[in-house]
N, C-alpha and C positions, 0 to 999 in steps of 0.2 A: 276417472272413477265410475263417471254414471254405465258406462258404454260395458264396463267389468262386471257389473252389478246387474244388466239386465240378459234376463235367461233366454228371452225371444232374439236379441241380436248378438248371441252364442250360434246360432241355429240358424243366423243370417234371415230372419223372418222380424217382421213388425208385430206389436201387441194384439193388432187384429187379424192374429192369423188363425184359422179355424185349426180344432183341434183334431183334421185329417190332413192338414197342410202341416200342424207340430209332429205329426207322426210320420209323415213322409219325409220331413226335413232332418227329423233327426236318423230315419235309417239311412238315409242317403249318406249323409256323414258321417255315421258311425260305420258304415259297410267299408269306405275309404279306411277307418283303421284296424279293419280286422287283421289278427294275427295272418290270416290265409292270405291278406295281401300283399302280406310282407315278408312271405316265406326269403327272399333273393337281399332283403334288406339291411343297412347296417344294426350293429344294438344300440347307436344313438338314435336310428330313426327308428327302430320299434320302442323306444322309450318315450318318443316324441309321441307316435301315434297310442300309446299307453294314456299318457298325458290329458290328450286330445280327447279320448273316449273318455276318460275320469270326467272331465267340463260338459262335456256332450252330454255324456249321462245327468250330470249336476243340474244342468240347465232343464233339460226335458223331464226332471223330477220335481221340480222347482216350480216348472210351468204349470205341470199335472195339480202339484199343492194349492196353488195359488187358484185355479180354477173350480179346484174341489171346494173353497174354503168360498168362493161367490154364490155357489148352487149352482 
């Protein structure tokens, strides 16, 4: 549960990751599931990589929240 619940290791990053290490972690992995990279792919794997950017997204909004909300 804990490991589901934390948005920094979605992102494969620790809690003190600066917030140009959270922005470069999440384009790196969201770039992996863009539609363009999946032109050749099956529809379960552009469903996967769908999936994947939904959490990705989740986490790096989550992060953004949590930071704004310290100052």
């Amino acid at each position: 549960g804990a490991t589901r619940e934390d948005p920094w290791h979605e992102l494969g990053l620790t809690r003190d990751a600066s917030d140009a290490e959270v922005d470069l972690a999440w384009r790196r992995l969201i770039s992996q599931c863009h539609p363009d990279k999946l032109v050749d792919a099956t529809p379960e794997a552009r469903a996967q990589a769908e999936r994947q950017a939904r959490r990705l997204n989740a986490a790096y909004d989550r992060i953004k929240r949590l930071r704004k909300r310290k100052g």
